[in-house]
Structures are given as structure tokens and as C-alpha cells.
C-alpha positions as CSV (number, residue, x, y, z in Angstrom):
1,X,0.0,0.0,0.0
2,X,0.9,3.2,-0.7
3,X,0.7,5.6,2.1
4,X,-2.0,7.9,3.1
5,X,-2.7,11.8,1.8
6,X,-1.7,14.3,4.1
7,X,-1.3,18.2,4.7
8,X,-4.2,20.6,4.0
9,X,-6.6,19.6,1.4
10,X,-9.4,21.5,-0.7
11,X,-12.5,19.6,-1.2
12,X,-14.6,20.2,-4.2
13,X,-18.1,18.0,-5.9
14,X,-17.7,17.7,-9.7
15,X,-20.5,16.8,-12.2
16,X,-20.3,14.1,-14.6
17,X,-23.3,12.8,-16.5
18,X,-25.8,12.4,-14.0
19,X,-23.1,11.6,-11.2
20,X,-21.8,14.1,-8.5
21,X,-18.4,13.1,-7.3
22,X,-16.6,14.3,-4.1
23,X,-12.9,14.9,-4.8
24,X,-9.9,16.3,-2.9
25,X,-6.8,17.6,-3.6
26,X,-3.7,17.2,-0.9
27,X,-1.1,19.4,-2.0
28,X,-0.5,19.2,-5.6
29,X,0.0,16.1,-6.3
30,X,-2.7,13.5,-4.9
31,X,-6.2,13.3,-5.1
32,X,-8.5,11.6,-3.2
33,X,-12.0,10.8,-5.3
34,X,-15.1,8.8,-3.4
35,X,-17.4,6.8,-6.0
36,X,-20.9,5.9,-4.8
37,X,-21.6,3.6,-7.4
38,X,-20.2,1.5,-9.9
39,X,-21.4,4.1,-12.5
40,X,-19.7,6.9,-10.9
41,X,-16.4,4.6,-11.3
42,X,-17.6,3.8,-14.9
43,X,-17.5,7.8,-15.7
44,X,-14.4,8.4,-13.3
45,X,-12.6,5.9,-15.6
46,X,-13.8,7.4,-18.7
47,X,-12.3,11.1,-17.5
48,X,-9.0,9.1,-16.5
49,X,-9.1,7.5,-20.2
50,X,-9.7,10.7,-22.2
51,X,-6.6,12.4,-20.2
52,X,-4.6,9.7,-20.7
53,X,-4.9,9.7,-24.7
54,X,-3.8,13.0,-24.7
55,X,0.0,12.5,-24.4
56,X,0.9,8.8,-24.3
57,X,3.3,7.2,-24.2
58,X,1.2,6.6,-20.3
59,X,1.5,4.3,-17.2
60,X,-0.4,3.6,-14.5
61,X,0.1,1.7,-11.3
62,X,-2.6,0.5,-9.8
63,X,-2.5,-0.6,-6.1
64,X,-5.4,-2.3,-4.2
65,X,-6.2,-5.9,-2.2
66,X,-8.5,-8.6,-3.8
67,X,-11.6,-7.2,-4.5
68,X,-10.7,-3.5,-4.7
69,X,-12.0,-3.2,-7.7
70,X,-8.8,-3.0,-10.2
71,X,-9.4,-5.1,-13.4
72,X,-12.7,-3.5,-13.3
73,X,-11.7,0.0,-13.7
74,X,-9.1,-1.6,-16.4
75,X,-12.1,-2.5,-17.9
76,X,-14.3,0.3,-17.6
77,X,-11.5,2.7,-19.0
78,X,-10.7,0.2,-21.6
79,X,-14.7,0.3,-22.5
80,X,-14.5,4.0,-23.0
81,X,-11.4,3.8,-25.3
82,X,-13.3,1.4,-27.8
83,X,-12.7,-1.8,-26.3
84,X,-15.5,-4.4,-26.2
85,X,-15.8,-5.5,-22.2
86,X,-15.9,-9.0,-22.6
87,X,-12.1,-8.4,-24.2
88,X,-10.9,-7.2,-20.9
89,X,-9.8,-9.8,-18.2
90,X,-7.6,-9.8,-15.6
91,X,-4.5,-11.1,-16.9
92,X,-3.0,-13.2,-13.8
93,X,-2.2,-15.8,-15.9
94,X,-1.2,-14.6,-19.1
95,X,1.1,-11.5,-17.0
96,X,0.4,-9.0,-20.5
97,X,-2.9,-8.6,-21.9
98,X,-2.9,-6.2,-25.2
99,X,-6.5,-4.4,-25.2
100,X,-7.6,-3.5,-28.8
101,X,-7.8,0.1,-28.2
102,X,-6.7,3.4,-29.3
103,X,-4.3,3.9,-28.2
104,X,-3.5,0.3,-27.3
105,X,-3.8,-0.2,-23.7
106,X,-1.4,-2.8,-21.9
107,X,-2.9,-4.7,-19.0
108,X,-0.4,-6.3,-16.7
109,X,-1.1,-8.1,-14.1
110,X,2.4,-8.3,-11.1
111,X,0.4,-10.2,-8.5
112,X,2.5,-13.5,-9.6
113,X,5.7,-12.2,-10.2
114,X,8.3,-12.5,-8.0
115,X,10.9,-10.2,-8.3
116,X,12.3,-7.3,-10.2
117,X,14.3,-9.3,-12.2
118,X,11.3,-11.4,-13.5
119,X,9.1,-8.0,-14.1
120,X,12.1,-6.8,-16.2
121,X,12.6,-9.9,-18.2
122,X,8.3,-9.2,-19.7
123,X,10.2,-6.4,-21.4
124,X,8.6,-4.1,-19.5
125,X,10.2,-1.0,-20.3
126,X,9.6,-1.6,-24.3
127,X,5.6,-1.0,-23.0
128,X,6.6,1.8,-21.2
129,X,8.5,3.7,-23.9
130,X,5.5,2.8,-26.8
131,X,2.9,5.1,-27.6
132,X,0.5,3.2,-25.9
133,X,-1.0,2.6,-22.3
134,X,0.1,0.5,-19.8
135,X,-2.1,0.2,-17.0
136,X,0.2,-2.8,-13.9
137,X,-2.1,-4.1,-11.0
138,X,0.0,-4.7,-8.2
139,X,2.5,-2.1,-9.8
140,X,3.5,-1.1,-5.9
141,X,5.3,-4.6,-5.7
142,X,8.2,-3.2,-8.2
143,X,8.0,0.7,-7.6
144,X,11.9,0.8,-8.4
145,X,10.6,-0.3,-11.6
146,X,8.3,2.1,-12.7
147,X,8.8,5.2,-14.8
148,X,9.0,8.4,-13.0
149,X,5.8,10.1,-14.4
150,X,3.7,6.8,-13.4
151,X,0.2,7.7,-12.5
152,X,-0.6,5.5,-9.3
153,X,-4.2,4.8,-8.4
154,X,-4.9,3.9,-5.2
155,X,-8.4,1.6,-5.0
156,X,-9.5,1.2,-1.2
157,X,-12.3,-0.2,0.2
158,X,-13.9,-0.9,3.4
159,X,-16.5,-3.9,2.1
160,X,-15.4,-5.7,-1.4
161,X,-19.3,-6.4,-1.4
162,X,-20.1,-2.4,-1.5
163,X,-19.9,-0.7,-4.8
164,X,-17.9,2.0,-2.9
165,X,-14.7,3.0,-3.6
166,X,-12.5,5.9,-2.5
167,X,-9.6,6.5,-5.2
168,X,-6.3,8.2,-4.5
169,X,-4.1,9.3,-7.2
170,X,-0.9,10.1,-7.0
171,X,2.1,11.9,-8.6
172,X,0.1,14.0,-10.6
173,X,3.0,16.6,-10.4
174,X,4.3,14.7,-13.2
175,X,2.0,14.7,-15.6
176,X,1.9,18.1,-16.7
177,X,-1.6,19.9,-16.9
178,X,-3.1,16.6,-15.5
179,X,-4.6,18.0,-12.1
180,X,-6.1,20.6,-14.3
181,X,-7.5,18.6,-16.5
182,X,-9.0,16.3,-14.2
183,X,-10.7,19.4,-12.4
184,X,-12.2,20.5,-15.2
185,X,-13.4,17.5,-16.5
């Protein structure tokens, strides 16, 4: 896990479709967004999607237990990007999942690998370097991996059986205009 917002914070609602999310920005480079529903994760994931198209090459880590709720906002975002949902699966087995989308989105799943060397050896940082997206679960196990502009999402949750959600995303002062992108959106 990764660890918890801090400092002051400045909370804010924003409107998409017929949803009303609460947000929160801690400093400038974490966010913390509560989803209600599983729609209001379905909209929050098409907002991250159209953000992320803008400039990719993109990665994002994202870091949750069982149950959070990862490889369904994988495929939720993927969904909005043009991908059919029954294409998107959580790829513990297979490691690297290409997503027909465009961009083409990378699913990657780190919960069985063991080590850095083994995360490496996928040819990890060829993903990271195409003009694609490349979206790790688990990506907190191999941090020292990770490019320095990674976009972690945080997935927490308090019952797995709840559609609730609170998101925290982090580094955001890497991705230039991303924060104000996202509060516009």
C-alpha cells in the first residue's frame, strides 16, 4: 500500500453525466475521489481514459487488495477507449494482456511475479516507452521499476461487497496539466 494523503486539502463536488463526485486535492500532487456507485467509477474511468490519450506514451500503477476493484476500472477505462468489455480480463495468468484500443492499452497483471528481475525480463520498459498505455495491477510490488511520471491509483475499500470506492491518485505533479484537467473534467 501506498501511504496515506496528508497536509491541507481542498474539497470540491464535480459533475459528470448524472453523477456528482466528491474529490480532494492534498497538496498538488494527490487526489483523493469517493465513487458511490459503480457508474460513478464507470465515468471516473472514462475522464482518466480521455486524459490519458492526450500525451501517451502513459502508465499507470494501480495498487489495491483482492476485491478493490482493479481489473474493473481496467475495464471500464478500456470500455471507453473502444474496447468491447468481454475483451478485458484480468491477466493473472497470461502477465500481459494487449486491449484492442486506441491507443493500445497494456494490462499487466504483477500479483505472480516474483521479483524485479522477473518483471524486467516481460520487457517491461519496451511498454513503457510505446505510444500506448500500460495500466500494472500490483504495480506497488516493483516501484523501483516504474517510470518516473507513473500515474498511481490507489483503489481502497472498506467492504469488497459495497460498490464503494475511494480512489487516490498520486504523482500527478508529473503529468503536466493533468490536475487541471481532471478538475475540469
Amino acid at each position: 500500500m501506498l501511504q496515506k494523503p496528508d497536509g491541507p486539502s481542498s474539497k470540491s463536488n464535480w459533475k459528470m453525466n448524472n453523477s456528482t463526485l466528491q474529490y480532494e486535492f492534498f497538496n498538488d500532487d494527490t487526489c483523493r475521489v469517493t465513487l458511490e456507485t459503480l457508474d460513478d467509477c464507470k465515468s471516473f474511468a472514462h475522464t482518466i481514459a480521455q486524459i490519458l490519450t492526450q500525451k501517451p506514451p502513459r502508465t499507470v500503477g494501480l495498487v489495491g487488495t483482492l476485491g478493490a476493484g482493479k481489473t474493473q476500472f481496467v475495464k471500464f477505462l478500456a470500455e471507453s477507449l473502444g474496447a468491447n468489455a468481454q475483451d478485458v480480463i484480468s491477466p493473472t495468468f497470461v502477465l500481459i494482456h494487449p486491449i484492442n484500443t486506441s491507443p493500445q492499452i497494456y494490462h499487466i497483471d504483477a500479483y505472480r511475479i516474483h521479483d524485479s528481475d522477473e518483471f524486467l525480463e516481460l520487457g517491461i520498459e519496451e511498454l513503457f516507452e510505446q505510444t500506448a498505455i500500460t495500466i500494472i495491477e500490483w504495480a506497488d510490488r516493483f516501484i523501483e521499476c516504474m517510470p518516473k511520471n507513473t500515474l498511481w491509483i490507489e483503489l481502497l475499500c472498506e467492504d469488497p461487497l459495497s460498490q464503494k470506492r475511494t480512489l487516490v491518485l498520486r504523482n500527478l505533479t508529473k503529468l503536466p496539466g493533468f490536475k487541471d484537467q481532471l478538475s475540469k473534467s
